[in-house]
VEXTI-46905 format. One record per residue (C-alpha): chain; residue number from 1; x, y, z. Coordinates in steps of 0.001 Angstrom, whole numbers, plus 524288, in hexadecimal, padded with zeros to 5 digits. Each point is the difference from the previous one (the first is absolute). Example, Ala and Ser with C-alpha at 12.3 -4.5 7.8 and 13.67 -1.06 7.14 Angstrom:
2
cadena=A | num=1 | u=8300C | v=7EE6C | w=81E78
cadena=A | num=2 | u=8055A | v=80D70 | w=7FD6C
//
This chain:
143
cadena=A | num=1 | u=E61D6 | v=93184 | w=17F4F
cadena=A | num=2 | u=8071C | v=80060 | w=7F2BC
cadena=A | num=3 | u=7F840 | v=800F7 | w=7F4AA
cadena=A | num=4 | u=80077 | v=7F342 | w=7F5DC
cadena=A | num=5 | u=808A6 | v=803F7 | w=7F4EA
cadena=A | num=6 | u=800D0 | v=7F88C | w=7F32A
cadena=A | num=7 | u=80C48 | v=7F732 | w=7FEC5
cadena=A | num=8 | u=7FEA4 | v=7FB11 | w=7F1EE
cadena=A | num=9 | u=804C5 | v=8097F | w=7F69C
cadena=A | num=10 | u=7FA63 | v=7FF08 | w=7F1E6
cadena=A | num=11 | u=80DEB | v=805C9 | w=7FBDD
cadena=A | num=12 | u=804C8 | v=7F2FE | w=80018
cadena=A | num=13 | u=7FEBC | v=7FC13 | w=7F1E4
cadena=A | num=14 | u=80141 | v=7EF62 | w=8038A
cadena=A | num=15 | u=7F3AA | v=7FFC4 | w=8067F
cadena=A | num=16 | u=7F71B | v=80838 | w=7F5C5
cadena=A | num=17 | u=7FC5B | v=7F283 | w=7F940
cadena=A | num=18 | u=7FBE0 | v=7FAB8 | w=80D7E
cadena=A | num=19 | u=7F8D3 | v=80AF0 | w=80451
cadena=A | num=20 | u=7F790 | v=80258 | w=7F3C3
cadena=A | num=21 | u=7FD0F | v=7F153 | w=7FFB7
cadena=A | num=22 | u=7FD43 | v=7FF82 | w=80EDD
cadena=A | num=23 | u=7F5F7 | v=80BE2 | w=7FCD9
cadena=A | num=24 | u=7FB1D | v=7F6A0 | w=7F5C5
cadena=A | num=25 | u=7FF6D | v=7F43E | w=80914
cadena=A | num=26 | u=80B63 | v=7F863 | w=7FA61
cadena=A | num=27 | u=80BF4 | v=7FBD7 | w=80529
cadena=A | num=28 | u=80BBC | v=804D4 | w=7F73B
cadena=A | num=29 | u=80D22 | v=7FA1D | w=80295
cadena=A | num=30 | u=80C3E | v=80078 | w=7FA0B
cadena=A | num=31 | u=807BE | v=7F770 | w=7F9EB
cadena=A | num=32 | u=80FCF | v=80218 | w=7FD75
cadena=A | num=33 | u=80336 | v=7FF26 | w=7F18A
cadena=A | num=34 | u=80C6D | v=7F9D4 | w=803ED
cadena=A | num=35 | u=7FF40 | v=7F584 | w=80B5B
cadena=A | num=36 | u=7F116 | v=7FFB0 | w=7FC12
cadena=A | num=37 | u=7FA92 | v=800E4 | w=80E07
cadena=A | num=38 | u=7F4EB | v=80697 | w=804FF
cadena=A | num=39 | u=802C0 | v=8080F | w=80B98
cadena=A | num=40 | u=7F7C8 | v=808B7 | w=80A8A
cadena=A | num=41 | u=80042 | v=80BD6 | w=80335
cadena=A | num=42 | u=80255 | v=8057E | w=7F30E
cadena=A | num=43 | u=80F78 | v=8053B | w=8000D
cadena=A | num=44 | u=808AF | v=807BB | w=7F63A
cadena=A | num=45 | u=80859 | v=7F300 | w=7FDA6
cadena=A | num=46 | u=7FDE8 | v=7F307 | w=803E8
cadena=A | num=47 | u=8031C | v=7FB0C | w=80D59
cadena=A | num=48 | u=805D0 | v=7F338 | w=7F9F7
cadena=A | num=49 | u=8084F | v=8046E | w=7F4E8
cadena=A | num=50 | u=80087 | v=80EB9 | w=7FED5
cadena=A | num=51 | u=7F8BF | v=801D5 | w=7F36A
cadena=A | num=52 | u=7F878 | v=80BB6 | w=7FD08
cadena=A | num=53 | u=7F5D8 | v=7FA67 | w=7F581
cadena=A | num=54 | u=7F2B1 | v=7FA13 | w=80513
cadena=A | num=55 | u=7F39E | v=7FBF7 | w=7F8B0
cadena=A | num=56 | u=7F61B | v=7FF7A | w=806AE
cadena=A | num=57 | u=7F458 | v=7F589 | w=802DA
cadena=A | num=58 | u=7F262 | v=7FF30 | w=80515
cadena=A | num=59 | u=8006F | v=7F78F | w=80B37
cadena=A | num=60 | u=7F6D9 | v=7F642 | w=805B1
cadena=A | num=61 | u=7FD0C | v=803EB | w=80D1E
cadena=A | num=62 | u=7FF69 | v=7F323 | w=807EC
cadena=A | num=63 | u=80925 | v=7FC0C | w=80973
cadena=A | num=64 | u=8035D | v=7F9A2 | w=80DF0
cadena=A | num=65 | u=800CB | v=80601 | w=80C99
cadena=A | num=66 | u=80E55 | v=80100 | w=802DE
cadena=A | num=67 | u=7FECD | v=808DD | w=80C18
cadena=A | num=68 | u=7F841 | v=808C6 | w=8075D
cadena=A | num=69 | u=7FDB2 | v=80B5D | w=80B30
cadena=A | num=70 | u=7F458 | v=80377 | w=8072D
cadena=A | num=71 | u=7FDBB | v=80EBE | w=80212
cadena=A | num=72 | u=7FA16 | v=80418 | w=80B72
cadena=A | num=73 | u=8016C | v=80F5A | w=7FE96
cadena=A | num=74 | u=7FBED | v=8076A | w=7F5A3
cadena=A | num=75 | u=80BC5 | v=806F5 | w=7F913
cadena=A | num=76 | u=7F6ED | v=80A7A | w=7F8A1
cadena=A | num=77 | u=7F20E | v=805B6 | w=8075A
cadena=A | num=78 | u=7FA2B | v=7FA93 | w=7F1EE
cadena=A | num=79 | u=80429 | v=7F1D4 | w=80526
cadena=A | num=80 | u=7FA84 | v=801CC | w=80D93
cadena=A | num=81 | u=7F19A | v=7F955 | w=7FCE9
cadena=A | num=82 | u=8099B | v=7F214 | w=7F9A0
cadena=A | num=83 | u=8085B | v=7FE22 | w=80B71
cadena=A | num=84 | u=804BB | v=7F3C8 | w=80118
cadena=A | num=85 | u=8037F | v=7FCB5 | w=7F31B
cadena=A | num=86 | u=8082E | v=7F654 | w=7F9D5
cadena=A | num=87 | u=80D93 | v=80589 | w=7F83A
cadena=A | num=88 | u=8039B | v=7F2B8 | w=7F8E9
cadena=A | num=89 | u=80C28 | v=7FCFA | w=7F853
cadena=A | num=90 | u=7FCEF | v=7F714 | w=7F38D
cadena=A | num=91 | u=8089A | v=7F738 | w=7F85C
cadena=A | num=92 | u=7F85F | v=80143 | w=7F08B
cadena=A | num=93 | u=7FF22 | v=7F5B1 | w=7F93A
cadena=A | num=94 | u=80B46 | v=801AC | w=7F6E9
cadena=A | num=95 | u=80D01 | v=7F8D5 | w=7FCF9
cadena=A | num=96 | u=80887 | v=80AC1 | w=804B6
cadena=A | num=97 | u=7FEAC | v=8022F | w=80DA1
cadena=A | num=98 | u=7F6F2 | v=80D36 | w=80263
cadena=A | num=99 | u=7F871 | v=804A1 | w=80C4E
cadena=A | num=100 | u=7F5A1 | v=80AB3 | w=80034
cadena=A | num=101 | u=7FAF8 | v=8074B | w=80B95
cadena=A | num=102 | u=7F23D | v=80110 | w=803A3
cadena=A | num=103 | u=7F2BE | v=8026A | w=806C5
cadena=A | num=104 | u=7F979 | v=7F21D | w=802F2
cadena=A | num=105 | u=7F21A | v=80354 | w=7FD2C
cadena=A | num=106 | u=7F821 | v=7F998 | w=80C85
cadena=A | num=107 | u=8083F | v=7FECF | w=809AB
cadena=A | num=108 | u=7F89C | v=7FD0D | w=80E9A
cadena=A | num=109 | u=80965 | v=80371 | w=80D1C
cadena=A | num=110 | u=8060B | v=7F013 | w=801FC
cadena=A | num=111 | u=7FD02 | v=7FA92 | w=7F48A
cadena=A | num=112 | u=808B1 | v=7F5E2 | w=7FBE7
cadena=A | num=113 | u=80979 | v=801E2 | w=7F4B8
cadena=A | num=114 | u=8077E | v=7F549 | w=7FB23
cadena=A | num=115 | u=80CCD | v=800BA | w=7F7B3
cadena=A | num=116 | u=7FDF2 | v=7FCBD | w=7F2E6
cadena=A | num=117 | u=7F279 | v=801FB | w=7FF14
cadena=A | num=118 | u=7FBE9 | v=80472 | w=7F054
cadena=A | num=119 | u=7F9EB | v=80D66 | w=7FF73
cadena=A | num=120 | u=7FAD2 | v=80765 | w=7F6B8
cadena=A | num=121 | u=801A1 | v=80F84 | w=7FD4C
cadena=A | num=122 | u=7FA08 | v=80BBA | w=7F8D1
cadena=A | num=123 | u=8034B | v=80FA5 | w=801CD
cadena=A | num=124 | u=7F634 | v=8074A | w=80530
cadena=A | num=125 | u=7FE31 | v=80EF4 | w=7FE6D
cadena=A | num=126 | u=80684 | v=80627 | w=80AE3
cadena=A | num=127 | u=7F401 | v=80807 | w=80316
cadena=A | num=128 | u=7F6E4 | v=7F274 | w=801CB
cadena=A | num=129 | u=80AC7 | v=7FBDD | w=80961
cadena=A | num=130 | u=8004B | v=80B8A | w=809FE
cadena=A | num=131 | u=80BA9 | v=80388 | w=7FA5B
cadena=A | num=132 | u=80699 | v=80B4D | w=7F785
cadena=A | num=133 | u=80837 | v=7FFCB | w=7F59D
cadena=A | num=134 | u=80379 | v=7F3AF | w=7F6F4
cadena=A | num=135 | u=7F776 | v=7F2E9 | w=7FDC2
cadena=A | num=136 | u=8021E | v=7F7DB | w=80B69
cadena=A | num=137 | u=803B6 | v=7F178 | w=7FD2D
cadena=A | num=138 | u=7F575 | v=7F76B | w=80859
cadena=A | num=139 | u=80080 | v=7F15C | w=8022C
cadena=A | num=140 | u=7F55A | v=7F782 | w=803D4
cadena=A | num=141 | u=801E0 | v=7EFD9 | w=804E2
cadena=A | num=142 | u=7FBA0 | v=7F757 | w=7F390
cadena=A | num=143 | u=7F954 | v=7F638 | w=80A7F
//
């Protein structure tokens, strides 16, 4: 079996604002000086106009579910005791149009999703989540 190697590299200097806030439970985004839209993932230039210059803003994290997968087989031996789990897509509430990927919180084998139903998030320290690495983004159903 091949051993799990970390994708994300810190080198990346766009997403050191979204990591430290992530470690701080806050969604950082960034917003293009230029066209003035908010974008995700975090890129060297924006995907709309080709700027370079972001500021950056806390986030609220509340959304709808856009879409969603079910896993059935755990990727990493640390995910083996949360299988199946919920990957979900979902649309923030924001003008722009911005999706975030993420762990719904909760999830029972044929439970019923429904598109467009509001979430809401929070990052959880990787550790708490069975996982290694960077603070996972979890969502739970605001029912």
């Amino acid at each position: 079996m091949t051993e799990w190697q970390d994708t994300v590299s810190v080198e990346a200097p766009e997403l050191l604002p979204y990591l430290a806030a992530a470690a701080d439970g806050r969604l950082l985004l960034p917003r293009c000086r230029a066209c003035r839209r908010v974008q995700f993932p975090p890129r060297p230039t924006c995907r709309y106009c080709c700027w370079e210059l972001f500021d950056w803003s806390d986030t609220p994290l509340v959304g709808s579910l856009y879409s969603w997968t079910v896993t059935r087989r755990a990727p990493l031996p640390s995910l083996q005791d949360v299988v199946p789990y919920a990957v979900v897509v979902v649309a923030l509430d924001l003008p722009d149009l911005v999706r975030v990927v993420g762990r719904l919180e909760g999830y029972q084998e044929g439970q019923d999703l429904i598109p467009g139903e509001r979430v809401v998030g929070q990052f959880v320290n990787a550790a708490d989540s069975g996982e290694e690495g960077y603070p996972v983004l979890s969502w739970r159903l605001a029912r």
